[in-house]
Each structure stands twice: as C-alpha cells, then as structure tokens.
C-alpha positions as CSV (number, residue, x, y, z in Angstrom):
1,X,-6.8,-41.0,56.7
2,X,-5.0,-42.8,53.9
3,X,-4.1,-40.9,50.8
4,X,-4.4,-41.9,47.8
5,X,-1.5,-40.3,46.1
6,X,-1.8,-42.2,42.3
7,X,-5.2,-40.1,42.7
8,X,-3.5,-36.9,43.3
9,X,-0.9,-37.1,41.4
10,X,-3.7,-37.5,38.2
11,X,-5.1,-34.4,39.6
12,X,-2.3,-32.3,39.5
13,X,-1.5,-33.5,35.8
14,X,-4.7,-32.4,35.0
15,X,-4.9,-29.3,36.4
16,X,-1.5,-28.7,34.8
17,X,-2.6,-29.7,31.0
18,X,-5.8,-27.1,31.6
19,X,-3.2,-24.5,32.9
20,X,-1.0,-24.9,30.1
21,X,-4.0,-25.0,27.5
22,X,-5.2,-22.0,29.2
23,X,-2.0,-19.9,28.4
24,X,-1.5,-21.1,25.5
25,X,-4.6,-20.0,24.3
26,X,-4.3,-16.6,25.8
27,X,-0.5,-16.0,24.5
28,X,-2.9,-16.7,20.7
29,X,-5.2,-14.4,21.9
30,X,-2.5,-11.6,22.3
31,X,-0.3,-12.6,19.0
32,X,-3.3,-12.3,16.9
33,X,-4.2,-8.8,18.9
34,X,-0.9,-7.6,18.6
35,X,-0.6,-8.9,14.8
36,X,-3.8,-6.8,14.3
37,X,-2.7,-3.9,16.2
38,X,0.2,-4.3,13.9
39,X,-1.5,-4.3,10.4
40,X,-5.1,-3.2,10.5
41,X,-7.1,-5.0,8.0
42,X,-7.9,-1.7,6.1
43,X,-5.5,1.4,4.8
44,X,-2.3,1.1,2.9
45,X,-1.4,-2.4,1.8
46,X,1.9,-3.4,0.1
47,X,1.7,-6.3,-2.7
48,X,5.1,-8.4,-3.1
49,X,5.7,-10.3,-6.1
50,X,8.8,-12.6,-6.4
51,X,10.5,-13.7,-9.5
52,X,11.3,-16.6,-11.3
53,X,10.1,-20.5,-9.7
54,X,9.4,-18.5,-6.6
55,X,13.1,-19.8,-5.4
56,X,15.1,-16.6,-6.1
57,X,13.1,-13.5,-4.5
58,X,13.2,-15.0,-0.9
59,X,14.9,-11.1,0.2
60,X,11.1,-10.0,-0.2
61,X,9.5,-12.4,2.4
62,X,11.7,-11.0,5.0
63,X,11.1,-7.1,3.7
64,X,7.2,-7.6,3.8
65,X,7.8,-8.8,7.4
66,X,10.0,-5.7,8.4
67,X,7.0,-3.7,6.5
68,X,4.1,-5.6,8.8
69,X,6.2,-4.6,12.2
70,X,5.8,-0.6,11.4
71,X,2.1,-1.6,11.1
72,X,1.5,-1.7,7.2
73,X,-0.3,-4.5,6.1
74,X,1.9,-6.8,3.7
75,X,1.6,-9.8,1.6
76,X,4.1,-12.0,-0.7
77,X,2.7,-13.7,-4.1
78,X,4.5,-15.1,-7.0
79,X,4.6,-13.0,-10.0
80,X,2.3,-15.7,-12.4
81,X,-0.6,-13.8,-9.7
82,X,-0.2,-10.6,-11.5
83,X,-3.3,-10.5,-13.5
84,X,-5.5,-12.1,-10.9
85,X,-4.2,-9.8,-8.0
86,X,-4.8,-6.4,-10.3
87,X,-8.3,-7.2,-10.1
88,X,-8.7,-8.0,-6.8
89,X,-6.7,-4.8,-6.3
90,X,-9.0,-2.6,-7.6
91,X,-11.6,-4.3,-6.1
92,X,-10.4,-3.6,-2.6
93,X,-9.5,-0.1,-3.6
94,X,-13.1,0.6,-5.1
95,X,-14.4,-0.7,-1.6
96,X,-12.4,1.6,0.1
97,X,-10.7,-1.4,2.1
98,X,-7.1,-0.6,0.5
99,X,-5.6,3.0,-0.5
100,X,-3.3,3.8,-0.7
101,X,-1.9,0.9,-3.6
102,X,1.8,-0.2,-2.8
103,X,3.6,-2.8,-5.3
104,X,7.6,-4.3,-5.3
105,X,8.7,-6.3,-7.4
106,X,12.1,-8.6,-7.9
107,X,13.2,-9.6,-11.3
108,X,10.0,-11.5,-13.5
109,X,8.1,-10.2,-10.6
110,X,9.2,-6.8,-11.5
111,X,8.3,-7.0,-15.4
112,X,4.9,-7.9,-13.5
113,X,4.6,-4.9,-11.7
114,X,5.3,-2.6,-14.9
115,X,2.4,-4.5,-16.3
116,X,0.1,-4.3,-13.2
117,X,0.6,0.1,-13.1
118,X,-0.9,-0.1,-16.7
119,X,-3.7,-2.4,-15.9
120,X,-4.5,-1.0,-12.4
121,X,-4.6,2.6,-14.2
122,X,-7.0,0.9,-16.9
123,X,-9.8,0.0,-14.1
124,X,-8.9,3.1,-12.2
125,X,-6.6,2.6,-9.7
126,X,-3.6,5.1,-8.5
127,X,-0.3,3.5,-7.1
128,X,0.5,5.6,-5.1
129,X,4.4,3.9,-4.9
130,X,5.8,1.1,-7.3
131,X,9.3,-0.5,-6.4
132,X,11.3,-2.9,-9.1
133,X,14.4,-4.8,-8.4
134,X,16.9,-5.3,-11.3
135,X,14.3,-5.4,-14.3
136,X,15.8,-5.3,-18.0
137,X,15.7,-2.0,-19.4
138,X,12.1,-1.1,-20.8
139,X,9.8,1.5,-20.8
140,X,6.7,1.9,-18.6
141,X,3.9,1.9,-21.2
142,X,1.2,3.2,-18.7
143,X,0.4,4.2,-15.4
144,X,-0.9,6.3,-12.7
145,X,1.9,6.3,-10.4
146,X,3.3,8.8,-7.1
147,X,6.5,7.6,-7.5
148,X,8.1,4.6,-9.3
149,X,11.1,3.8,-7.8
150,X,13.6,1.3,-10.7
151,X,16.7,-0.2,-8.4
152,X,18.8,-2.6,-10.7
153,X,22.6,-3.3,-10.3
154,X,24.7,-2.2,-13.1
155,X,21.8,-2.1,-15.8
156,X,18.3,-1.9,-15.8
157,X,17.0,1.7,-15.9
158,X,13.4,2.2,-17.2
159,X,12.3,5.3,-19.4
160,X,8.7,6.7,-19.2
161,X,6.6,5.7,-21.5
162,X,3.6,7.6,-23.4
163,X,1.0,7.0,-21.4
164,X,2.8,7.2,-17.6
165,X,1.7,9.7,-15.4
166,X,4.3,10.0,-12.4
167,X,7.3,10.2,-10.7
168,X,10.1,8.0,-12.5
169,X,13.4,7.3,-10.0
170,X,16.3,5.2,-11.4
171,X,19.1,3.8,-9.2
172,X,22.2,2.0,-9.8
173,X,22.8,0.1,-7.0
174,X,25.7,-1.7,-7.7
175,X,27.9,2.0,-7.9
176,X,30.2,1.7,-5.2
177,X,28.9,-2.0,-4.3
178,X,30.2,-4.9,-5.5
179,X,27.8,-7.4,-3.4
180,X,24.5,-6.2,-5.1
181,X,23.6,-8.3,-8.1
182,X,20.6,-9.7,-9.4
183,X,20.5,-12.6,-7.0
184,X,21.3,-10.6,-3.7
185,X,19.4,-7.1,-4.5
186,X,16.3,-8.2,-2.7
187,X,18.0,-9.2,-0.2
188,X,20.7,-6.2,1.0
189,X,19.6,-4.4,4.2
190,X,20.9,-0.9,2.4
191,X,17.7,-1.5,-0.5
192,X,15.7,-2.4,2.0
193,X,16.2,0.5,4.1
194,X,16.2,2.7,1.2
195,X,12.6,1.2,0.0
196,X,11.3,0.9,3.9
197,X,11.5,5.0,3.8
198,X,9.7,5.2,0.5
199,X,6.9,2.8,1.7
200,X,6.6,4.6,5.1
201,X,6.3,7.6,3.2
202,X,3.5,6.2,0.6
203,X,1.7,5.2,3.2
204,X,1.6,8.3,5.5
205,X,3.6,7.3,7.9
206,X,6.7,9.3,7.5
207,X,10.0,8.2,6.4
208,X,11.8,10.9,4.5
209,X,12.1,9.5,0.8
210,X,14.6,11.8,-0.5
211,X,12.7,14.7,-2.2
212,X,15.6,15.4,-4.6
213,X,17.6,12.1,-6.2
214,X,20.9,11.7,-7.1
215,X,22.4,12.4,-11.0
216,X,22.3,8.5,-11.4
217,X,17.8,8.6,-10.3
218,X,17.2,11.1,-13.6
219,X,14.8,9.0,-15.7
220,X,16.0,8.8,-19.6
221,X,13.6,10.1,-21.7
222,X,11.3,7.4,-23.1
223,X,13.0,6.3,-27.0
224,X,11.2,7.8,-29.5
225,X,10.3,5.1,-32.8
C-alpha cells in the first residue's frame, strides 16, 4: 500500500492548528475565570485618576494592578473624567453594584478627587477611603469621607474644611526620603504599601491601617477667613 505522505503530513498540521486553537482558547477561558475570581464585578471598587497629560501618574497603573491581584476591583482614568465618573459613581452605588467607594488621586488628579468627595456627598454617596498624592495645600470644602488619607513630599497638607465630615490624615513623605518627590510619589513601593493597607482595610479585607498616626498625620485646623 503506498502512502501518501504530502497527505499526512497536511493532516497532522491540521490537527496541530485545531490543537493549538483549542488551548489557546481554554488558557482565555481560565485568564478571564481567574481575572473574575480575582475582581468580582460587584463590592468595593477603587477609582484611579492620574494627573496632568496623563504622562506623569503612570505609578498608579501599576498600583491598581497590585489592588486587582488581592481581588478588589480597580480602574485608571485621567483626571479631566472627574465630573463624568462622580455620576456614574453614584449611580453604581445607588444600584448597589459598588460600596464601598474608593478614590486615589496623583497631582491634578488629586485636586479632582477633593472635588469628587464634595460632589459624591452632594448626590449621596459616602467614600468610604480617599487617597491624594502631593496636592497643593487647600482645604477640603466638603465631604462624607471614612478616612482621607493626604501624602505629599515636603508640602502639601490639606485642612478640613466646613462642610467635611471624616477622618483627615496628613503625611510627609519626603521626611527621612530624599527619592520621593512629586514625579516619583506614585510610584515608590513604601506609598504604595502604605495605601495597599488602607485600601484592604476600606474594603474589608484587612490590612491594619494604623489606627493611631504619627505627629506629622495631625490635620491643621481648616483657616478661618
């Protein structure tokens, strides 16, 4: 019996391809199950904004990822989003679909989030944890915050504000280190394990955020006109 082997060989190729299509549709199937087992599409939800041309917050992209592998789900936007994303906030808040609220913020995406825990308060929504990285010093006008935690390097502490209802934290990163600057403060693993214990902790999921600060977290009292 001849063979054809130009036949066979086809064969084989073909079985291969379907073999290799095969797996790689299964290794989909289990990233996407494991990316949901990960970060549930309801529950506590943290919302990233980055600063200035969307060039200079980068730090963040790679702390909402460490945030999404201890199962929390986590998303990056720009800081010209803020106005748009408080609604859609409170929408998914209303719905159940998001609580508790989790913002950070780096630089103009910081100044945002100040602004966003007035507004969210204004269509009745709690944040339950706000983070700012290296903001000018301000007050916070409003909000319904559990803890608002201000890290800047060198200068940048925030004062409470009339109508803030919450927890006001100010650190100095910079004391003691000379590598944190505006620049570099989203992306040093100390503020990010320092804000990965707060988050945890927000969302019910542990953590240990220091219960008692340090003499350089006391909150100035807000400037009176």
């Amino acid at each position: 019996m001849q063979v054809n082997w130009m036949r066979l060989e086809r064969g084989f190729v073909a079985l291969a391809r379907g073999a290799a299509a095969l797996t790689a549709a299964l290794c989909i199937v289990v990233t996407m199950s494991a990316a949901a087992a990960a970060a549930p599409d309801r529950g506590p939800k943290v919302y990233l904004l980055r600063g200035f041309m969307n060039v200079f917050s980068l730090g963040l992209d790679d702390l909402s990822a460490k945030i999404e592998r201890r199962g929390i789900r986590s998303e990056v936007y720009n800081h010209t989003s803020a106005s748009r994303l408080a609604n859609e906030i409170a929408d998914e808040y209303k719905s159940g679909k998001t609580r508790p609220v989790i913002l950070i913020g780096h630089s103009a995406g910081a100044a945002a989030i100040v602004d966003m825990v007035g507004e969210l308060e204004r269509l009745g929504v709690p944040v339950a944890l706000a983070v700012t990285l290296d903001i000018a010093s301000r007050p916070v006008p409003a909000g319904r915050v559990g803890t608002f935690l201000n890290l800047y390097a060198s200068t940048g502490a925030l004062a409470r504000g009339p109508g803030f209802k919450g927890n006001l934290v100010n650190m100095d990163m910079a004391k003691g280190n000379s590598g944190v600057g505006h620049f570099s403060i989203d992306k040093v693993e100390q503020v990010h394990n320092l804000i990965l214990r707060y988050v945890a902790s927000a969302a019910g999921r542990g953590g240990g955020a220091p219960k008692r600060q340090p003499a350089q977290a006391t909150a100035p009292a807000a400037p009176r006109s």
